[in-house]
FITI-832696 format. One line per 5 residues: for each residue x, y, z of N, C-alpha, C. Coordinates in steps of 0.02 Angstrom, whole numbers, plus 50000, padded with zeros to 5 digits. Layout:
X,Y,Z,X,Y,Z,X,Y,Z ~ ...;
This chain:
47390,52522,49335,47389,52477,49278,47442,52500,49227 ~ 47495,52454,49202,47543,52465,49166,47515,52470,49089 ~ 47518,52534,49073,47500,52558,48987,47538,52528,48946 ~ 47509,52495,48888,47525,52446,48837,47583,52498,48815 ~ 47651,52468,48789,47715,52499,48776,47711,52518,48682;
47744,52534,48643,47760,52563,48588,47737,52470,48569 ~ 47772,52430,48608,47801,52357,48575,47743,52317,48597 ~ 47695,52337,48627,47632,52279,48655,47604,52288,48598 ~ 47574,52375,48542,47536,52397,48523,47579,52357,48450 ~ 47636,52368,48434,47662,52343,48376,47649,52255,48383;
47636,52236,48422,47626,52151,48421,47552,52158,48395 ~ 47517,52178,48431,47455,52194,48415,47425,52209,48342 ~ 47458,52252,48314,47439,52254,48264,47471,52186,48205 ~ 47530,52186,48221,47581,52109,48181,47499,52056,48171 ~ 47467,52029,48252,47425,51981,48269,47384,51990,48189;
47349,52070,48195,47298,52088,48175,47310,52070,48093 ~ 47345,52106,48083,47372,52079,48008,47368,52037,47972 ~ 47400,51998,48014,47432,51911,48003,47348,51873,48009 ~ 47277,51902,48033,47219,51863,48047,47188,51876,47985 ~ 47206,51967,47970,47175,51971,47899,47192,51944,47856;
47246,51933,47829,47284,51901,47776,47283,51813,47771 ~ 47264,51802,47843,47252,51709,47846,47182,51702,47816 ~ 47128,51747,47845,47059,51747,47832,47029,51786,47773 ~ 47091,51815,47730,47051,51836,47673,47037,51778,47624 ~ 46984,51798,47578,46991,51728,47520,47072,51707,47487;
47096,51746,47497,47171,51706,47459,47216,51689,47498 ~ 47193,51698,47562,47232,51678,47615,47227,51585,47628 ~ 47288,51572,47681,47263,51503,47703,47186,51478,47729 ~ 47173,51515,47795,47110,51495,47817,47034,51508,47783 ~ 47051,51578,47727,47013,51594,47713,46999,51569,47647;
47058,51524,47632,47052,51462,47549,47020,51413,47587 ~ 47040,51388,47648,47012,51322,47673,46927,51315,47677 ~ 46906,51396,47722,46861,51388,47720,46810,51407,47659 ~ 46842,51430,47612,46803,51427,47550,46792,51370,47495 ~ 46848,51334,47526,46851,51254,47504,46771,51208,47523;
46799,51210,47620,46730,51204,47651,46667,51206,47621 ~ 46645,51264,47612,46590,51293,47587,46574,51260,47521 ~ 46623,51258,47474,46612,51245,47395,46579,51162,47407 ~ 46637,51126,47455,46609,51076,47471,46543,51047,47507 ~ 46530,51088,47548,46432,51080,47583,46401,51091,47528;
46424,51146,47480,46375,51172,47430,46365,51114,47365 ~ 46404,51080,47349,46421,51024,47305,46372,50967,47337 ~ 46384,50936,47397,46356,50888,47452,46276,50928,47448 ~ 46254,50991,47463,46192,50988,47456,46175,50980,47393 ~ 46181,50991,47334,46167,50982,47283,46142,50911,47252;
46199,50864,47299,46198,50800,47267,46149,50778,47318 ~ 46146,50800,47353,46067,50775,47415,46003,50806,47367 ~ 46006,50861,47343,45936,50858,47297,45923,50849,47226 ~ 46001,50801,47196,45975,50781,47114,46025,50729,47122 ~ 46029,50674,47182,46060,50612,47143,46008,50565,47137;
45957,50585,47155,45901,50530,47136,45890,50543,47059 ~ 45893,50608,47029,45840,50621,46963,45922,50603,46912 ~ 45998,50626,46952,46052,50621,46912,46050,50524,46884 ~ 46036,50485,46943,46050,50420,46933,45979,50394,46903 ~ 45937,50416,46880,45877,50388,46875,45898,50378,46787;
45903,50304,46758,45894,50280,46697,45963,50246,46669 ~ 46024,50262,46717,46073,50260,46695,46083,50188,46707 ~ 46134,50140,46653,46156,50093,46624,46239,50080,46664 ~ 46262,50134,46683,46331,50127,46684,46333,50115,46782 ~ 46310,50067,46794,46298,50052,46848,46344,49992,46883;
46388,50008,46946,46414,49954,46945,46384,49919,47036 ~ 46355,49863,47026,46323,49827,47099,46261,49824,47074 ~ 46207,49809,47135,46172,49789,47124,46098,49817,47195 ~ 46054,49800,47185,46005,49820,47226,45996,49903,47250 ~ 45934,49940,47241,45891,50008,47226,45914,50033,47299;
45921,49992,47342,45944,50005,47415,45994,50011,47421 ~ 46032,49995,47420,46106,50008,47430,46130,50080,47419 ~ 46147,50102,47447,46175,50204,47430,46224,50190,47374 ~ 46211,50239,47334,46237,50273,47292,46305,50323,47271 ~ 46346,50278,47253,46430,50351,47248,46406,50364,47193;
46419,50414,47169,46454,50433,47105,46528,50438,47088 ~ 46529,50379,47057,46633,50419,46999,46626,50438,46945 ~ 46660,50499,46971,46683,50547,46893,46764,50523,46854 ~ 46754,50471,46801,46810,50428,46788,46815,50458,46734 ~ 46887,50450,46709,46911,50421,46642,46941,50383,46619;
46934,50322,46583,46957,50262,46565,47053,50279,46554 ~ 47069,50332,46537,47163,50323,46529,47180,50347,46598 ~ 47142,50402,46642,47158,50413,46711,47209,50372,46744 ~ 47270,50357,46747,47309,50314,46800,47274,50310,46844 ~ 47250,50338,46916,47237,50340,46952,47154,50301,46969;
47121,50320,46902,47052,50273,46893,47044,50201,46905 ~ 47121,50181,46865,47131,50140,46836,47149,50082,46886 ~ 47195,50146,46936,47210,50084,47002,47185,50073,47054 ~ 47114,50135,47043,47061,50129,47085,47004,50067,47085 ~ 46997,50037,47020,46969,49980,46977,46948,49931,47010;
46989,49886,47069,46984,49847,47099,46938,49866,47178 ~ 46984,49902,47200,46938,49959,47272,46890,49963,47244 ~ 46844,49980,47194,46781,50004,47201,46763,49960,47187 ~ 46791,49885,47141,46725,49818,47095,46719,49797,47199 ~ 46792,49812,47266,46765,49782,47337,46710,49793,47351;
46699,49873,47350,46646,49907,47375,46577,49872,47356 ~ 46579,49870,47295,46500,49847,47265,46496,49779,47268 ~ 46550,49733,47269,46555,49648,47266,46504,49634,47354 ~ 46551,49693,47390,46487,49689,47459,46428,49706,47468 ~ 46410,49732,47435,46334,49774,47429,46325,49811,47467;
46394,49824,47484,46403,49911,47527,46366,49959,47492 ~ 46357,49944,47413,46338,50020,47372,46362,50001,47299 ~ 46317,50035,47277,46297,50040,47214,46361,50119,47178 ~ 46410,50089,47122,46439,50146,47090,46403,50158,47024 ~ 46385,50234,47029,46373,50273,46951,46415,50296,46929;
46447,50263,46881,46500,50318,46821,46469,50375,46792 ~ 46506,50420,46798,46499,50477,46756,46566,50484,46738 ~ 46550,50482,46646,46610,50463,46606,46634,50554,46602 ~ 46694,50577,46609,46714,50611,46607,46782,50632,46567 ~ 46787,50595,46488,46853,50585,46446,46886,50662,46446;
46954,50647,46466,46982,50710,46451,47039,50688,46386 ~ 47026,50646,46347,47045,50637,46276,47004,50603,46215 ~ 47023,50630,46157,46991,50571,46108,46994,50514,46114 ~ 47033,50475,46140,47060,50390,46136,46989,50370,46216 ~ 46997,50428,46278,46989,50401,46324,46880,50406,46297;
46885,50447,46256,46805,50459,46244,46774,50418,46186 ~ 46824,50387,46157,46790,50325,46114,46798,50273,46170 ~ 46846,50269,46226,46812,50222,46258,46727,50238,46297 ~ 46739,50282,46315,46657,50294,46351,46621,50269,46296 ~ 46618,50299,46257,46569,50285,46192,46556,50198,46184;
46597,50159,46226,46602,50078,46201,46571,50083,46275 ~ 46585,50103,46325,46559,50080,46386,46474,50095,46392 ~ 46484,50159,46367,46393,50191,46359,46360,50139,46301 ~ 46376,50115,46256,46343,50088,46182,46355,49995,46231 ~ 46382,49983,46290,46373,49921,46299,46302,49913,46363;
46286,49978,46397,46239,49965,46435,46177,49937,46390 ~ 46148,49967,46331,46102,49943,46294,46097,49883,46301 ~ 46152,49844,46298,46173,49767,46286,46188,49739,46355 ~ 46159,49763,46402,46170,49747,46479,46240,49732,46507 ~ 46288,49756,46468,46353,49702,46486,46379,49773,46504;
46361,49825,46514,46414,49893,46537,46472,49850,46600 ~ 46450,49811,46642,46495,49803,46698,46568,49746,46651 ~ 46537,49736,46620,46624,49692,46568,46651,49725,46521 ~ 46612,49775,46484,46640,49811,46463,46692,49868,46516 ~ 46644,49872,46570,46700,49930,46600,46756,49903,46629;
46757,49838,46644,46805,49790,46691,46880,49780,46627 ~ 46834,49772,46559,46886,49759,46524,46926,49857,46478 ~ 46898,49885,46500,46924,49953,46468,46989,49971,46531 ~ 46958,49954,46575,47013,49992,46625,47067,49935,46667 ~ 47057,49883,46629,47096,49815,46644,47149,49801,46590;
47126,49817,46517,47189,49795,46461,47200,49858,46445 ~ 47245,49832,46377,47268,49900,46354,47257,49883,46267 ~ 47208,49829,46246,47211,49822,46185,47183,49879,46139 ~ 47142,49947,46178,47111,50004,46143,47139,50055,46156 ~ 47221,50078,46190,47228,50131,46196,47291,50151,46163;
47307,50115,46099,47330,50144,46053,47323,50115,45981 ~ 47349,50140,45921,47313,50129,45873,47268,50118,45846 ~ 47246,50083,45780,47180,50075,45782,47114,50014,45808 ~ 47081,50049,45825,47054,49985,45864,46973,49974,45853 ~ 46991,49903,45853,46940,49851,45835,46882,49852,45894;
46834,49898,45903,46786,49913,45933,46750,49836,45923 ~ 46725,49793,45874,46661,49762,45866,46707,49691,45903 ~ 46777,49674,45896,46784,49620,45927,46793,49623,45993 ~ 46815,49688,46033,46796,49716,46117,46736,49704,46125 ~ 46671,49696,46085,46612,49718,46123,46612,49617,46126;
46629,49588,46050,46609,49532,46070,46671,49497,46115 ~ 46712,49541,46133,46752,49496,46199,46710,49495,46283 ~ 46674,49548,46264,46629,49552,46327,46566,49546,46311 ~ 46547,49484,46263,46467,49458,46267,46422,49517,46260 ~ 46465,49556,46202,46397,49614,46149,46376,49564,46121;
46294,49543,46132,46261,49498,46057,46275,49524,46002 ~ 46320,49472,45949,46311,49484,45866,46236,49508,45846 ~ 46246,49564,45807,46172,49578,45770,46165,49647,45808 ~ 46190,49663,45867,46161,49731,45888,46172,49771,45876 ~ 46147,49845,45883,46161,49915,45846,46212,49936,45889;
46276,49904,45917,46307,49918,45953,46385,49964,45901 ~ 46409,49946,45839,46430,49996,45825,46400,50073,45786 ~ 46336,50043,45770,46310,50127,45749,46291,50151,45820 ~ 46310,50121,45883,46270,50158,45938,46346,50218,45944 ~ 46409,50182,45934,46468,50213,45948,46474,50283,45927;
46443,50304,45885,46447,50356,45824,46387,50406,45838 ~ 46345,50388,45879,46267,50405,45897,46269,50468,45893 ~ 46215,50509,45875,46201,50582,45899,46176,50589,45983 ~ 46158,50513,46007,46123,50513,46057,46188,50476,46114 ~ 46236,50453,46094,46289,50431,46138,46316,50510,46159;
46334,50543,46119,46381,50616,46101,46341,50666,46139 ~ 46269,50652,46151,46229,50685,46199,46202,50660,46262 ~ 46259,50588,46282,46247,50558,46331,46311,50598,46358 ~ 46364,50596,46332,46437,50628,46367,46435,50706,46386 ~ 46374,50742,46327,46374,50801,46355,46351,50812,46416;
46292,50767,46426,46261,50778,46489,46301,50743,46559 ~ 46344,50705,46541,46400,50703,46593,46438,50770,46621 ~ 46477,50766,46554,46525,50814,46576,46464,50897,46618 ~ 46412,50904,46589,46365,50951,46607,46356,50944,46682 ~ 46349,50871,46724,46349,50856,46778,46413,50862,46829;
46464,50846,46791,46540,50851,46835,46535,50943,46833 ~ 46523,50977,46786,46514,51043,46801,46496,51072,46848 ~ 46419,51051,46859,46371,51071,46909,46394,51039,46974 ~ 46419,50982,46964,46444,50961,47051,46532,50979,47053 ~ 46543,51036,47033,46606,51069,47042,46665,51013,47037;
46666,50965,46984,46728,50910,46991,46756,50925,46935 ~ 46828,50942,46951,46889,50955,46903,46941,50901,46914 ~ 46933,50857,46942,46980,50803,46916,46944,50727,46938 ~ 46981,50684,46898,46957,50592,46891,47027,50573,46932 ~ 47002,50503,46965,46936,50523,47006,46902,50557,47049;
46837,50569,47049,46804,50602,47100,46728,50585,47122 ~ 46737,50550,47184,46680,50508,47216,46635,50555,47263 ~ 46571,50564,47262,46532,50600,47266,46495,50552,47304 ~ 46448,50567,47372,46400,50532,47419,46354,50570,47441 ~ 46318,50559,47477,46288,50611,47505,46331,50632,47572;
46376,50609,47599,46405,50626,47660,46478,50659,47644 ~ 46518,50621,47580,46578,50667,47564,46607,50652,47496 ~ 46651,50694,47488,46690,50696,47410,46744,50687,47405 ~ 46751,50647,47389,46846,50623,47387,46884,50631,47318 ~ 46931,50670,47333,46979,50669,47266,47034,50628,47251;
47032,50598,47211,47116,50538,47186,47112,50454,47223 ~ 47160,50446,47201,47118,50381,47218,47096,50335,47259 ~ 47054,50285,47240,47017,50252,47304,47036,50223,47346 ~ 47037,50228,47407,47079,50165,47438,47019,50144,47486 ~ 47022,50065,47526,46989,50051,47553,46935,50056,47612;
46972,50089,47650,46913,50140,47706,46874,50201,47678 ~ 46903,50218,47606,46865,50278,47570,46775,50250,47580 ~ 46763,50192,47573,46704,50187,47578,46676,50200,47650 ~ 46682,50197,47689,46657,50218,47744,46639,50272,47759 ~ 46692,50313,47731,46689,50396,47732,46626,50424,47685;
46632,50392,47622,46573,50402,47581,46491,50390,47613 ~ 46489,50345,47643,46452,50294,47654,46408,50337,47724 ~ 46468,50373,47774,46451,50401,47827,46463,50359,47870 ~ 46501,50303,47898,46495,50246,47958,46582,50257,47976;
């Protein structure tokens, strides 16, 4: 039997190296599979609190208790939200599934819009309010006329819809958002959450399937 040479044993070790350094955490395989992991761990999570996460919420887009459940983690100036808008009103226009926003503003301008989208569920109209926040651009600069937005999207005159804007209880509706994008490990909008997978950026049309599991 021919004894491994100076140069079999030096490959050998090269191999060995090159497995540690792929498979440590800062390595390639060993980022991927810690990716992996973060991700089952996220996915189980949302298997045991998207019933109690979605239970009361207003910011609902579709229709019927049956239909499965995404979650988007949006923000109304997000580009990418924004051109997601249409892909997701497909998704729910089929009754493929029901979308939960979770408002996630990463600015002042984009979190007085939440504040108009959250202060319009009261007033049942959250789905025109959200159609029209991420459709124009009449609120994302200067100052803006909150009370004639709500009545462009059929806010009834008379409602507590601009002291809702200002709320101690709106401002502790966003905390408990952003408290949720925490706990389900999401650092960027968008980010669609199922029980089967998590998609980052934006939506495109077979994304639902993937969500969905089919």
């Amino acid at each position: 039997m021919k004894r491994p040479g100076i140069q079999d044993i030096g490959l050998a070790v090269c191999f060995v190296l090159l497995a540690v350094i792929a498979f440590r955490p800062s390595g390639v395989v060993g980022g991927r599979l810690r990716e992996w992991k973060d991700e089952r761990q996220v996915l189980s999570l949302y298997r045991e609190e998207w019933k109690q996460a979605a239970a009361g919420r207003g910011s609902v887009l579709g229709s019927g208790d049956a239909a499965p459940a995404i979650f988007e983690f949006s923000d109304y100036l997000c580009p990418f939200c924004r051109s997601s808008h249409e892909v997701v009103n497909g998704w729910t226009a089929s009754g493929e599934a029901r979308v939960v926003l979770v408002h996630v503003p990463l600015s002042d301008r984009s979190a007085a819009a939440a504040r108009a989208a959250i202060c319009a569920e009261a007033e049942g109209v959250f789905p025109r309010m959200h159609d029209h926040l991420m459709t124009n651009e009449d609120w994302k600069a200067g100052d803006v006329d909150w009370e004639s937005i709500a009545a462009a999207v059929d806010v009834p005159a008379g409602t507590s819809f601009n002291r809702c804007l200002h709320s101690a209880a709106t401002a502790e509706r966003l905390t408990r958002d952003a408290a949720l994008a925490v706990r389900w490990r999401v650092t960027a909008t968008p980010t669609f959450v199922s029980k089967h997978a998590r998609i980052v950026g934006a939506a495109s049309e077979t994304d639902a399937k993937t969500l969905l599991g089919r």
